[in-house]
Every structure is written in C-alpha cells, then in structure tokens.
N, CA, C and O atoms as a printed pandas DataFrame, in Angstrom:
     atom_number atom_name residue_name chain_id  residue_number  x_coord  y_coord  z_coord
0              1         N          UNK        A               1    7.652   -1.572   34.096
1              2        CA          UNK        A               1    7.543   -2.410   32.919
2              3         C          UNK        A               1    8.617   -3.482   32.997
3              4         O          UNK        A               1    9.757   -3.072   33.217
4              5         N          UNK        A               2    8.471   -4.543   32.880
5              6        CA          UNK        A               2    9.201   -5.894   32.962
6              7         C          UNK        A               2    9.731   -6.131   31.119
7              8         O          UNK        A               2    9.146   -5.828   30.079
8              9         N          UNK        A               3   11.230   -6.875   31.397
9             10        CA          UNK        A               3   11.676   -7.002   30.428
10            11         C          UNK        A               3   11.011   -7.727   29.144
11            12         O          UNK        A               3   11.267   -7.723   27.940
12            13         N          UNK        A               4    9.978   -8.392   30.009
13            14        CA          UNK        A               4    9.183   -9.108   28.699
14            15         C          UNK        A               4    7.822   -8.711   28.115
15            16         O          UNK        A               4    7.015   -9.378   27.468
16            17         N          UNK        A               5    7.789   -7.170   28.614
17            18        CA          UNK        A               5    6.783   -6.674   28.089
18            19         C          UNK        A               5    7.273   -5.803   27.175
19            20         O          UNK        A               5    6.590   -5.574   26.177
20            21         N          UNK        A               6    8.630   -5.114   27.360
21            22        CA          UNK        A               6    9.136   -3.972   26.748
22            23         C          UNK        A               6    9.405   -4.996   25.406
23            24         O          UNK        A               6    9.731   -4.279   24.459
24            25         N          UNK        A               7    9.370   -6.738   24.931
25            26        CA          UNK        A               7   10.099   -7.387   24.159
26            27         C          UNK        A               7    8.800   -7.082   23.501
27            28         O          UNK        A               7    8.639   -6.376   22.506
28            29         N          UNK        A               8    7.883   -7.720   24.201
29            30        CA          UNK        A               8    6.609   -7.855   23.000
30            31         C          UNK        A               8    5.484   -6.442   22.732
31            32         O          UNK        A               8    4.742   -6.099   21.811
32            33         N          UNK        A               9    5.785   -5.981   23.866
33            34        CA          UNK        A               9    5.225   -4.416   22.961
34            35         C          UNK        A               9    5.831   -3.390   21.613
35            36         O          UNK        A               9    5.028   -2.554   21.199
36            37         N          UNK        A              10    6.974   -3.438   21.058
37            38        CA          UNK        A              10    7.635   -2.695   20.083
38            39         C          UNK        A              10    6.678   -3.994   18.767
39            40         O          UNK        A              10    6.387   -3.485   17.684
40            41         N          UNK        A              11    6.326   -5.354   18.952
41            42        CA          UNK        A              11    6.638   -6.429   18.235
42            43         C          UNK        A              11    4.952   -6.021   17.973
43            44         O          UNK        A              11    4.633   -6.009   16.784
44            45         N          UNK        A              12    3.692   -5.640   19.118
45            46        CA          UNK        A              12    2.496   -5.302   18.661
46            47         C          UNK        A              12    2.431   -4.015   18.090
47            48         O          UNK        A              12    1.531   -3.909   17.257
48            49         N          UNK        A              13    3.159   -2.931   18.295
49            50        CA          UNK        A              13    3.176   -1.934   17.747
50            51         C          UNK        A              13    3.337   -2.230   16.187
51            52         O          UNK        A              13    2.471   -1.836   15.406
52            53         N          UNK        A              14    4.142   -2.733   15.872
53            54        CA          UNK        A              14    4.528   -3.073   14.366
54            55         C          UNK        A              14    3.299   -3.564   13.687
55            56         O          UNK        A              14    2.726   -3.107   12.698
56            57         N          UNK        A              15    3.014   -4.614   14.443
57            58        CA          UNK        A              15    1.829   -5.331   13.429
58            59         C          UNK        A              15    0.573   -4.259   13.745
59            60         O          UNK        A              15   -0.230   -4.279   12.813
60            61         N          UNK        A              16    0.330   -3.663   14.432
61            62        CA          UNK        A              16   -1.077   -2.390   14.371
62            63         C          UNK        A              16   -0.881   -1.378   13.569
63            64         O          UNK        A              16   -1.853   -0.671   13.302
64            65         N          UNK        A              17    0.480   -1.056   12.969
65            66        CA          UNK        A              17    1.247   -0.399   12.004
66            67         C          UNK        A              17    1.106   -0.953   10.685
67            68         O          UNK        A              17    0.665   -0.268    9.762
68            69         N          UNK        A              18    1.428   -2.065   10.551
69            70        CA          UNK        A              18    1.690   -2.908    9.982
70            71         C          UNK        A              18   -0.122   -3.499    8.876
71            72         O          UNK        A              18   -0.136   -3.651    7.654
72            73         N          UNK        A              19   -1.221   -3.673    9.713
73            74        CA          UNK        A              19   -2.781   -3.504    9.599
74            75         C          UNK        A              19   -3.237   -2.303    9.306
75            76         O          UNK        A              19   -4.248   -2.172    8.616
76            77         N          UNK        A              20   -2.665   -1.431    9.711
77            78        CA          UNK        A              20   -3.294    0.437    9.536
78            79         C          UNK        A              20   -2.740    0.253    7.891
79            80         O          UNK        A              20   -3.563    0.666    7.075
80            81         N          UNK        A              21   -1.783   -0.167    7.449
81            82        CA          UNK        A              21   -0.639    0.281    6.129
82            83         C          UNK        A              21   -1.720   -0.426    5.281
83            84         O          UNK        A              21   -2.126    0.135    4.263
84            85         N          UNK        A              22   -2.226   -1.683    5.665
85            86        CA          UNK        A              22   -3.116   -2.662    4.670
86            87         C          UNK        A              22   -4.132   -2.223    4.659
87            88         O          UNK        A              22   -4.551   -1.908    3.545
88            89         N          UNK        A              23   -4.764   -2.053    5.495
89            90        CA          UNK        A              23   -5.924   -1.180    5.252
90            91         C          UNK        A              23   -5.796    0.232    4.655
91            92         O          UNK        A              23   -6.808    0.841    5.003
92            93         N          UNK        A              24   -5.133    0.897    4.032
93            94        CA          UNK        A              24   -5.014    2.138    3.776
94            95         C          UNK        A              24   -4.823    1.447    2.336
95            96         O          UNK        A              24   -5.303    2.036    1.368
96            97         N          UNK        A              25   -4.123    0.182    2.134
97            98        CA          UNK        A              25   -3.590   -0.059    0.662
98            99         C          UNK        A              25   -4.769   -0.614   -0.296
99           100         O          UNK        A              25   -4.786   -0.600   -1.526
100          101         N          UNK        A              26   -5.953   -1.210    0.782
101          102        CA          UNK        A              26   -6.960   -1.445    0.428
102          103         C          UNK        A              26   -7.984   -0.049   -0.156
103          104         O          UNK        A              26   -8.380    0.302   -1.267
104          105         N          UNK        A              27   -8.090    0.316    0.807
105          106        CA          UNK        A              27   -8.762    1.672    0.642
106          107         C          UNK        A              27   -8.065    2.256   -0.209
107          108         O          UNK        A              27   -7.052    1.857    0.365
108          109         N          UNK        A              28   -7.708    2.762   -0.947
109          110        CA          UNK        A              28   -7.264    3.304   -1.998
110          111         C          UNK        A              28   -7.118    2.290   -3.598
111          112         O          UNK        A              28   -6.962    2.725   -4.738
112          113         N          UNK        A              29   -7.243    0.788   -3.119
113          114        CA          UNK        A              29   -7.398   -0.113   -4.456
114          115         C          UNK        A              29   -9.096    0.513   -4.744
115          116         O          UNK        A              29   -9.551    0.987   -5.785
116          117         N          UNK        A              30   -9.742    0.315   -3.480
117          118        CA          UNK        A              30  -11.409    0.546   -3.900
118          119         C          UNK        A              30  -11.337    2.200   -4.568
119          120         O          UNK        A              30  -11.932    2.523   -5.597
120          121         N          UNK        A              31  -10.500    3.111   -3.761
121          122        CA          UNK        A              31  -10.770    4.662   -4.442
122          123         C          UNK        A              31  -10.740    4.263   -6.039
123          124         O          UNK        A              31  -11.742    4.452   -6.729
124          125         N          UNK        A              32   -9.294    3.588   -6.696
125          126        CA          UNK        A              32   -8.771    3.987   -8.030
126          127         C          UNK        A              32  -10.273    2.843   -8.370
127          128         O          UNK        A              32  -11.202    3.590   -8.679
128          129         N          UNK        A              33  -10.607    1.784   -8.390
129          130        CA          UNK        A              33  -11.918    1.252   -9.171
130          131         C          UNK        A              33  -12.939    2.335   -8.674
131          132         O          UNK        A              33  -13.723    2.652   -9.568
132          133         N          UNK        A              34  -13.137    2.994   -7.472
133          134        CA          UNK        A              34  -14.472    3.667   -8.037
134          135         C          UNK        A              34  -13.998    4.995   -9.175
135          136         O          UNK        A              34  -14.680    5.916   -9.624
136          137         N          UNK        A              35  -12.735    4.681   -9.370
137          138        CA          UNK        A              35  -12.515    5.966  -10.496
138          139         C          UNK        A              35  -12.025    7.507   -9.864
139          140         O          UNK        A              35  -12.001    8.553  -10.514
140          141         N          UNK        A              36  -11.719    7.372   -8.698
141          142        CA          UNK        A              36  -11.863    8.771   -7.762
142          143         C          UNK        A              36  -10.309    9.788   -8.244
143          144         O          UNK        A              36   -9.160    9.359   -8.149
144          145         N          UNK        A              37  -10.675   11.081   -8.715
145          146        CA          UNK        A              37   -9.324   11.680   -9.404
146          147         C          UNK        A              37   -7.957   11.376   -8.236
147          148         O          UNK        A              37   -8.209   11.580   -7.048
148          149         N          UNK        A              38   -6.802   10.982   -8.550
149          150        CA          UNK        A              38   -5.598   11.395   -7.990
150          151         C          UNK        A              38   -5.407    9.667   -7.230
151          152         O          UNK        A              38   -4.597    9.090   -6.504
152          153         N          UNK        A              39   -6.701    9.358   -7.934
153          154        CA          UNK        A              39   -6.160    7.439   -6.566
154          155         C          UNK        A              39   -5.307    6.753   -7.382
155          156         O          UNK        A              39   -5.099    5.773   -6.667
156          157         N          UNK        A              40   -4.635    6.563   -8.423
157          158        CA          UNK        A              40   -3.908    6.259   -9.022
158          159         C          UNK        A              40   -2.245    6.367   -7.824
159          160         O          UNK        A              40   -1.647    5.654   -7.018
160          161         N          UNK        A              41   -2.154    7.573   -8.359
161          162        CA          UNK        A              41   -1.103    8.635   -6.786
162          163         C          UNK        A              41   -1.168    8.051   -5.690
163          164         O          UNK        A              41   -0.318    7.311   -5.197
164          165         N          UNK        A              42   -2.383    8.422   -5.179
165          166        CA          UNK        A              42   -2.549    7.996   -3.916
166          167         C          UNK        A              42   -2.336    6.401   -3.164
167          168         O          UNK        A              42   -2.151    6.171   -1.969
168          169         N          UNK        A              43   -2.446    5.301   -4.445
169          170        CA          UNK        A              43   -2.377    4.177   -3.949
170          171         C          UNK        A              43   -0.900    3.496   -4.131
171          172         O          UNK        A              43   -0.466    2.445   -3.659
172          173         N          UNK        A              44   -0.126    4.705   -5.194
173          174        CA          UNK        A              44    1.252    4.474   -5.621
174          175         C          UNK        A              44    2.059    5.069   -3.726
175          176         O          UNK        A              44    3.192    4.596   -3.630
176          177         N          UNK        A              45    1.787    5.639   -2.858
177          178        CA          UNK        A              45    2.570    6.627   -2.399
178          179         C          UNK        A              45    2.138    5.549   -1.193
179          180         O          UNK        A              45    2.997    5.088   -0.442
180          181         N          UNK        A              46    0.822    5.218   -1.090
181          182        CA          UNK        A              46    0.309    4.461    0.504
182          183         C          UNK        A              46    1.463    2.949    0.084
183          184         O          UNK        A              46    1.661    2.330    1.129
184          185         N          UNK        A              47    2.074    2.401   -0.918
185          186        CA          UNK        A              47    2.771    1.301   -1.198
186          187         C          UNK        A              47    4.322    1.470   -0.790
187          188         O          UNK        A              47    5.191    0.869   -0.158
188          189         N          UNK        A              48    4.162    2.517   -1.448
189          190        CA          UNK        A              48    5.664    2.728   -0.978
190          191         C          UNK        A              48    5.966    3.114    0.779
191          192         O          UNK        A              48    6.946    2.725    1.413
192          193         N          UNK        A              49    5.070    3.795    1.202
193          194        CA          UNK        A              49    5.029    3.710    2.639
194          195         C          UNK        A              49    5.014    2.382    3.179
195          196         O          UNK        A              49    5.619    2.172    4.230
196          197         N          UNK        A              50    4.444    1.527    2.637
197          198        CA          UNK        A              50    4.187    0.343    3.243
198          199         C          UNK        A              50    5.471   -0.020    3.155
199          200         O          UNK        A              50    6.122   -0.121    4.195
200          201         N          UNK        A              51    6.116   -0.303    1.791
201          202        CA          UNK        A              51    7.776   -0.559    1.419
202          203         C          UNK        A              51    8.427   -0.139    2.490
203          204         O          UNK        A              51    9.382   -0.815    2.872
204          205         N          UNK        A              52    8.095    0.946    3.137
205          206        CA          UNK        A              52    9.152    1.346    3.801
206          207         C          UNK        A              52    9.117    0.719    5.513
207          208         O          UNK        A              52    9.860    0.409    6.444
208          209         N          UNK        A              53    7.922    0.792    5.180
209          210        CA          UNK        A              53    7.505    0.494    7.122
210          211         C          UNK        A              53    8.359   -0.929    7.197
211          212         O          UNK        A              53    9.109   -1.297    8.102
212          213         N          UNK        A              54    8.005   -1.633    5.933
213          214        CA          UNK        A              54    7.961   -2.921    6.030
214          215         C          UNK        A              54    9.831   -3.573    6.207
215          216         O          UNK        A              54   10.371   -4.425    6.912
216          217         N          UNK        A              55   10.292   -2.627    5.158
217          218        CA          UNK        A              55   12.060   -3.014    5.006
218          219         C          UNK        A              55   12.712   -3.226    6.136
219          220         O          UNK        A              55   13.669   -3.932    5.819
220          221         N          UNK        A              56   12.760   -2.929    7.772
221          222        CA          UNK        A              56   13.003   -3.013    8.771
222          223         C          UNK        A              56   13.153   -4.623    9.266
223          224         O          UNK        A              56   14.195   -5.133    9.676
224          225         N          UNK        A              57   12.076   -5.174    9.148
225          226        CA          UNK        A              57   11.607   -5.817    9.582
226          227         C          UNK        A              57   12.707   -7.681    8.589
227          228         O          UNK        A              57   13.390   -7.863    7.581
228          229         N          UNK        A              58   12.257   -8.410    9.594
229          230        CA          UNK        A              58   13.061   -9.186    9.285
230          231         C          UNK        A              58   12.179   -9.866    7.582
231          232         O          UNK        A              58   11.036   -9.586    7.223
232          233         N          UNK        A              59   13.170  -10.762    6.853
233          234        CA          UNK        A              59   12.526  -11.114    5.175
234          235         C          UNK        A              59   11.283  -12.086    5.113
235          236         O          UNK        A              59   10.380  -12.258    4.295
236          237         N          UNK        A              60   11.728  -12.824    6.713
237          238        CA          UNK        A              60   10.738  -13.167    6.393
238          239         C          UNK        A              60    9.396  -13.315    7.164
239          240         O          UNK        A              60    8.889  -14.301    7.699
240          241         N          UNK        A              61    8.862  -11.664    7.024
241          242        CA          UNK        A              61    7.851  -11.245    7.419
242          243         C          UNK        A              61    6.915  -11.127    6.758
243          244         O          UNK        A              61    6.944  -10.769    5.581
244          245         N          UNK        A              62    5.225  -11.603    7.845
245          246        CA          UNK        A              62    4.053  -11.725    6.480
246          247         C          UNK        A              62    4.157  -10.533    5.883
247          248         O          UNK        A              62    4.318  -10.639    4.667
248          249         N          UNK        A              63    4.122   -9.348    6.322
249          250        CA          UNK        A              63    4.209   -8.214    5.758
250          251         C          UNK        A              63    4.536   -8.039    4.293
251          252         O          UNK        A              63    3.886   -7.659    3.319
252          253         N          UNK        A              64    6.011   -8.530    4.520
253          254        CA          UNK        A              64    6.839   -8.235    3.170
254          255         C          UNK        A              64    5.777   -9.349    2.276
255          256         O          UNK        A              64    5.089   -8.929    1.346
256          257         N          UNK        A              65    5.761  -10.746    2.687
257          258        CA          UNK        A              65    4.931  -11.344    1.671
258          259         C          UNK        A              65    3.635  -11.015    1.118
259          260         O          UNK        A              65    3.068  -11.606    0.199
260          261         N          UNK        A              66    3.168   -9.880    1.857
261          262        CA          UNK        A              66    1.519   -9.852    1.701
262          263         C          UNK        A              66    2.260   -8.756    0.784
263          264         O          UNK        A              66    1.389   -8.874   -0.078
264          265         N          UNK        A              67    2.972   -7.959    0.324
265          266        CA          UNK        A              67    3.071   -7.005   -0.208
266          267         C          UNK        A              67    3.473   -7.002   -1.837
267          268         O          UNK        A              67    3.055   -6.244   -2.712
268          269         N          UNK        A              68    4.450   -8.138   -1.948
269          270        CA          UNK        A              68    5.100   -9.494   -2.976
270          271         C          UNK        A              68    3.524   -9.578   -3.366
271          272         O          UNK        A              68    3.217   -9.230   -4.506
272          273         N          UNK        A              69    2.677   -9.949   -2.621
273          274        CA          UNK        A              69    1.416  -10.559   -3.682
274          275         C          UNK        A              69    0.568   -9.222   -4.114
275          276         O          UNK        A              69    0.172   -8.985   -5.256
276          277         N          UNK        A              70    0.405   -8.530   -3.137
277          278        CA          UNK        A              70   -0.549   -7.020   -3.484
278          279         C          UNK        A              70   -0.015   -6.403   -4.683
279          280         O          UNK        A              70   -0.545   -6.131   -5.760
280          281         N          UNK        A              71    1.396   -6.216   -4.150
281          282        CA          UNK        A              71    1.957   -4.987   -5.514
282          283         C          UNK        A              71    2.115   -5.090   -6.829
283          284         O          UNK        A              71    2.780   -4.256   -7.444
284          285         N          UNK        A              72    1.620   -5.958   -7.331
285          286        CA          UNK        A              72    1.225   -6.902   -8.558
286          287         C          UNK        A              72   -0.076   -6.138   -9.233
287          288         O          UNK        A              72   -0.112   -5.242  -10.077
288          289         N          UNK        A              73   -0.995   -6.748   -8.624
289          290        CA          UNK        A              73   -1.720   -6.299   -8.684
290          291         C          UNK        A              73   -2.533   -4.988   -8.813
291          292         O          UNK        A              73   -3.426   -4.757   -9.628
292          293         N          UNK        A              74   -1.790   -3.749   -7.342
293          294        CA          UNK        A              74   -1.998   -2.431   -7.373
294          295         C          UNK        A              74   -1.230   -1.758   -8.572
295          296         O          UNK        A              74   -1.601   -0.648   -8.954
296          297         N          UNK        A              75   -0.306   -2.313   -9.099
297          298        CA          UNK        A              75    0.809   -1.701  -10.103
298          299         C          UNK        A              75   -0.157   -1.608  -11.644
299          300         O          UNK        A              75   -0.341   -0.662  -12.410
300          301         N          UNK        A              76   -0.707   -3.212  -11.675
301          302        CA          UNK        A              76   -1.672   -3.433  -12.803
302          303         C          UNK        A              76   -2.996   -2.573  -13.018
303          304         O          UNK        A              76   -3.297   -2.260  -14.169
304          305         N          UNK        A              77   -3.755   -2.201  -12.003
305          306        CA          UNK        A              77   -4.772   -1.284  -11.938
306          307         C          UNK        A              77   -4.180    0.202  -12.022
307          308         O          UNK        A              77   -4.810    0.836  -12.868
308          309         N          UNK        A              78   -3.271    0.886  -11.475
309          310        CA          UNK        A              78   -2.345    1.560  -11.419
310          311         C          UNK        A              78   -2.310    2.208  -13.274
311          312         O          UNK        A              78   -2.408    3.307  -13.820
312          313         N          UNK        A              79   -2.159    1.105  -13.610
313          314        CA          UNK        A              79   -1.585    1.314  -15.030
314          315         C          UNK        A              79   -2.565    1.391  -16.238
315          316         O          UNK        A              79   -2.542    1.833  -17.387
316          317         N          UNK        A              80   -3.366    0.798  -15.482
317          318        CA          UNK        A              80   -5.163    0.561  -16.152
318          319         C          UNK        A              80   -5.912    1.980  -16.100
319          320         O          UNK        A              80   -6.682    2.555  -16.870
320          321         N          UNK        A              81   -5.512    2.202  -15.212
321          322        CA          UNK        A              81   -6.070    3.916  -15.119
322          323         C          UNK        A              81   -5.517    4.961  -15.661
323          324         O          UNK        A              81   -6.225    5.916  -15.982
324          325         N          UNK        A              82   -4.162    4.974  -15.862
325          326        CA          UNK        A              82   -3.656    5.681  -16.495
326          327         C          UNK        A              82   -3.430    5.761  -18.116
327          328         O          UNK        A              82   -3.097    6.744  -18.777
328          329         N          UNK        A              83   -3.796    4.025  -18.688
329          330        CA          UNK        A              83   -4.149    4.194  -19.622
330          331         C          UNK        A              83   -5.492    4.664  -19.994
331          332         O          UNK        A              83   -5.521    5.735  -20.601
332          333         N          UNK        A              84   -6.527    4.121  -19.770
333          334        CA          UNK        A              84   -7.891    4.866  -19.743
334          335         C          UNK        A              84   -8.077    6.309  -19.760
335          336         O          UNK        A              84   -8.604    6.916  -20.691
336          337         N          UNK        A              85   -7.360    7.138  -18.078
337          338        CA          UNK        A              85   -7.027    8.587  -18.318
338          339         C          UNK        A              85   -6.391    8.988  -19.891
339          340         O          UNK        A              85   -7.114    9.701  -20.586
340          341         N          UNK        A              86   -5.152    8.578  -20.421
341          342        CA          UNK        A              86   -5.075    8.683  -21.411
342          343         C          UNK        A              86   -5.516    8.731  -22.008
343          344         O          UNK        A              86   -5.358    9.879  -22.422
344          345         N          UNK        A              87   -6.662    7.892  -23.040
345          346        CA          UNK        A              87   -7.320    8.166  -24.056
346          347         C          UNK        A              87   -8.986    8.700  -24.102
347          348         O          UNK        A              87   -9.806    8.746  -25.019
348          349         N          UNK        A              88   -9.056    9.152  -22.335
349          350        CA          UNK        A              88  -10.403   10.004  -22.436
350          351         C          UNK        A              88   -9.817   11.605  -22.321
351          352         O          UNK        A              88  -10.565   12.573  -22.451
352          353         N          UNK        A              89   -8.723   11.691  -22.121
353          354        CA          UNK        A              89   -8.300   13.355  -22.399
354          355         C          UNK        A              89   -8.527   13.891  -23.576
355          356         O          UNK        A              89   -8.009   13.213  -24.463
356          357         N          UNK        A              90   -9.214   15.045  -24.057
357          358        CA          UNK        A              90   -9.117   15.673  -25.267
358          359         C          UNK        A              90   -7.812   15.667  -25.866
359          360         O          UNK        A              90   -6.742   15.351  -25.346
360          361         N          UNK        A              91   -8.075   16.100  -27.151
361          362        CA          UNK        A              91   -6.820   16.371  -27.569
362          363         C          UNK        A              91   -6.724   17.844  -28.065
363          364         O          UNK        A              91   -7.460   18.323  -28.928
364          365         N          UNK        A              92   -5.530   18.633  -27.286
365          366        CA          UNK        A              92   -5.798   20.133  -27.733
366          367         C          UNK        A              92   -4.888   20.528  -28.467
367          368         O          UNK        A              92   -3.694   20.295  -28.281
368          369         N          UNK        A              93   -5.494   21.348  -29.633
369          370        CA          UNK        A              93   -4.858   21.854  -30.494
370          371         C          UNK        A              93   -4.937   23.830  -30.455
371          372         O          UNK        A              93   -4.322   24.489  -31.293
C-alpha cells in the first residue's frame, strides 16, 4: 500500500460511514411518520450516533452541516409524536 492510498482510504471510509449514518437517520424519520412504536427513540439514538461519528471530523464538514439542518427538524417530529402519544393514552384511575 503506497502512502497515498493509506491518505485517501481512512478519508472514503468516513464518508461510507458517514452515508450509512444518513440513511439510517432517514429511515427512521419515515418509521416515526408511519407511526411505528419506539421510532421516536429510535430516531433520537441513530442522531446522536451520527453526533458522534461526526465530532471527529473537521467543522467544516458536510456532515456536521447536513446534521445543523436535519436535527431541526427530527427534534420537531420527535416532539410531535410524543405529544400525540400523550393525549391518545388513557387515563387510569
């Protein structure tokens, strides 16, 4: 392996990492609209993974920006569901 492959292979690894994380963040925006129990969770936990993959990486990476615009959004649906869950729970006495 030559020095300029070992440079740009760690650099494709990231971004195929980096596409797997978005696509997973996607897939789980579609779970919580089709309503699916626990995607609320599930799309809170695939974000923060992403947060994390992503913090490494230098600021100003699309990554971090694509995430600045997503997490807006996933936070708002996020919250939409949990209000909804809320007021279709019985109330037990």
């Amino acid at each position: 392996m030559t020095v300029q492959k070992a440079a740009i292979r760690p650099s494709a690894v990231s971004q195929y990492h980096g596409e797997r994380l978005k696509d997973e963040v996607y897939r789980q925006m579609l779970r919580l609209e089709a309503n699916r129990p626990g995607s609320e969770l599930d799309l809170a936990i695939v974000l923060l993974h992403a947060w994390i993959a992503v913090d490494p990486e230098p600021k100003s990476s699309n990554s971090r920006d694509w995430l600045k615009k997503i997490c807006p959004i996933c936070l708002l649906m996020i919250e939409a569901k949990q209000q909804v869950s809320d007021t279709e729970q019985p109330c037990i006495q």
